[in-house]
N, C-alpha and C positions, 0 to 999 in steps of 0.2 A: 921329399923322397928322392933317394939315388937314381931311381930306376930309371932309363932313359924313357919318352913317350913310346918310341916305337918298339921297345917291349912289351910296356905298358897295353899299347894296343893289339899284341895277340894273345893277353889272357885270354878276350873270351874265346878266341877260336880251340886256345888249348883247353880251355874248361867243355869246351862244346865233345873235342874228341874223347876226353878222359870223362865223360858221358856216355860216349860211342862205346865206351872200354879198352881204349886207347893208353894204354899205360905207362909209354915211353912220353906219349906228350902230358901224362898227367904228372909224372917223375919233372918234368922239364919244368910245370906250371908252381910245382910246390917248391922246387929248388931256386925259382925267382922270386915266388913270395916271400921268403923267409926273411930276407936281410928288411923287403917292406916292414913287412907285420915287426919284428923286433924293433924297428926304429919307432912305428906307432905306440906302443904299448909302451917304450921308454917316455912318451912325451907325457905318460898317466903314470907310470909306474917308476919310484925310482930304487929299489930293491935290484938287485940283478940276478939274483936266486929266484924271487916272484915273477921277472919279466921271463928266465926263461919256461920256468914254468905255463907261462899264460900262452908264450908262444906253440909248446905243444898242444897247450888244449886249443888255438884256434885253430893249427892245425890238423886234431879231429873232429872240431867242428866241421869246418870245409870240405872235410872224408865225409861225415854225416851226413850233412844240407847239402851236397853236391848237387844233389838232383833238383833244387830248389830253384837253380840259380838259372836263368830267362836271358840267352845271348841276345834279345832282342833290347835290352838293357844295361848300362855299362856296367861294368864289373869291380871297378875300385869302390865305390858306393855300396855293395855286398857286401866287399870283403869288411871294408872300415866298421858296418856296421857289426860286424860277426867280433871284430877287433875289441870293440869299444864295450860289447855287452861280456866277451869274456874277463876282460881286464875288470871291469866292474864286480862282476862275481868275484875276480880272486880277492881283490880289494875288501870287499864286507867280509868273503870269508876272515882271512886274514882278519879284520877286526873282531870277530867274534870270536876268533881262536887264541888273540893276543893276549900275552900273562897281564894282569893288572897289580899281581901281588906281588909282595917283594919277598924274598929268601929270608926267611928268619935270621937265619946265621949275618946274615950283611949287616941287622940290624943291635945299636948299643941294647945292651942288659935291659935298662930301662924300660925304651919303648917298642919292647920284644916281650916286658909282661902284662899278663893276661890283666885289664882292666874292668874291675866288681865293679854291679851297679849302683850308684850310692843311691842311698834313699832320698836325701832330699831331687834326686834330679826325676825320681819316679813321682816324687809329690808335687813334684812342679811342673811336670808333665801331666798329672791327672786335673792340678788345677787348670791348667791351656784349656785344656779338653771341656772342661765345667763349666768354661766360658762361650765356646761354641755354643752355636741352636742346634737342639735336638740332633734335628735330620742329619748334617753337619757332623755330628762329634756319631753319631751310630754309623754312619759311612766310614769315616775316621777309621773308629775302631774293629771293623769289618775287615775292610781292606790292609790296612796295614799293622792290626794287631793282632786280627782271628786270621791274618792271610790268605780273606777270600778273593777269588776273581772277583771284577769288574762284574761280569753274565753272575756269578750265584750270587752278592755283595744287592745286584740288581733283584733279583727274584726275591732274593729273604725279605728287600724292603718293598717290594712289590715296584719300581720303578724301572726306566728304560737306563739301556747300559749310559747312552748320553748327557741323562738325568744323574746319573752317579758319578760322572767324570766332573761334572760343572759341579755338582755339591761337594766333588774332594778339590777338585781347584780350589774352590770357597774359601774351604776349611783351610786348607794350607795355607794359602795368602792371608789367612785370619791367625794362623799360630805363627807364622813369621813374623805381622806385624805385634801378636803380645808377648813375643821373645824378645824382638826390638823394642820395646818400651822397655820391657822389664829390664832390657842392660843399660841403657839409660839412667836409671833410676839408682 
C-alpha cells in the first residue's frame, strides 16, 4: 500500500471522531482510504468498471458498519476485511449475471439452426436408463426429466435429499460409463 505508516496510524483516531460526528475528520478518513481500498480490490479484481464499482460499495459499507469498528483494535484489519467480502460479492454477482449465450446473428446459418430430436438418440437414451437399477433410473428420471427438486424427487421416493444426491451421482457415472462403451464399440 502507498500510504505512508504515520497516516496509516491515525485512521483510528479519525474513525473514533467521525463516531463522535465529527465530519471534517470523517471527510479526511474516507479521502485517505480511497487510493488504499482501490489498490486492494485491484489485487482481486481486474475489470476497472467492477473495481470502481466495488470501491463505492466498501465505501458504504464503512458509512454502514462505522459504528462496528472498536479503536481498541487496528483498523486496517476492518477495513481489509470489509474489502475482501465486498469484492467477493461483486465477483459471484458478476458471475451469475454473465451472458453465457452467444448472439444468434454472430453465428454461421448452420449452427444457428434449430436442432429436432432424432429418435434414435431418444431410444438410446431410454436404453441407458433400462440399464440402470430401479432406484437409480426413477431418481434419473424425477429429477432431470419430470424436473423435480432434489426435497420433492426425495419425498415422491420416500428418501433423504442425501440419499437422492448419491443415487443420481450413481446413475450418472453409470450413463457416462454405458455412453463410453457404446462409442467404443
Amino acid at each position: 500500500m502507498q500510504t505512508s505508516d504515520s497516516a496509516r496510524e491515525s485512521w483510528p483516531a479519525l474513525m473514533e471522531q467521525a463516531q463522535a460526528g465529527n465530519q471534517l475528520a470523517y471527510t479526511r478518513l474516507l479521502k485517505a482510504l480511497v487510493p488504499v481500498i482501490r489498490s486492494q480490490v485491484r489485487k482481486q479484481i481486474s475489470d476497472e468498471a467492477l473495481v470502481e464499482d466495488v470501491i463505492q460499495d466498501v465505501l458504504l459499507t464503512v458509512h454502514r458498519v462505522r459504528h462496528t469498528y472498536n479503536s481498541a483494535y487496528p483498523f486496517l484489519p476492518w477495513l481489509l476485511a470489509i474489502i475482501s467480502a465486498r469484492a467477493i460479492d461483486a465477483l459471484r454477482r458478476r458471475g451469475r449475471h454473465q451472458q453465457w449465450e452467444v448472439n444468434d446473428e454472430a453465428l454461421p446459418e448452420a449452427a444457428s439452426a434449430p436442432i429436432a430430436p432424432r429418435q434414435e438418440s431418444q431410444e438410446e437414451l431410454a436404453g441407458y436408463l433400462r440399464q440402470l437399477p430401479a432406484r437409480q433410473r426413477d431418481i434419473v428420471e424425477h429429477v432431470h426429466l419430470r424436473e423435480m427438486s432434489l426435497t420433492e424427487a426425495a419425498a415422491h421416493n420416500n428418501l433423504s435429499v442425501s440419499a437422492v444426491k448419491s443415487l443420481l451421482h450413481r446413475a450418472l457415472t453409470n450413463l457416462r460409463r454405458f455412453g463410453a462403451n457404446h462409442d467404443r464399440s
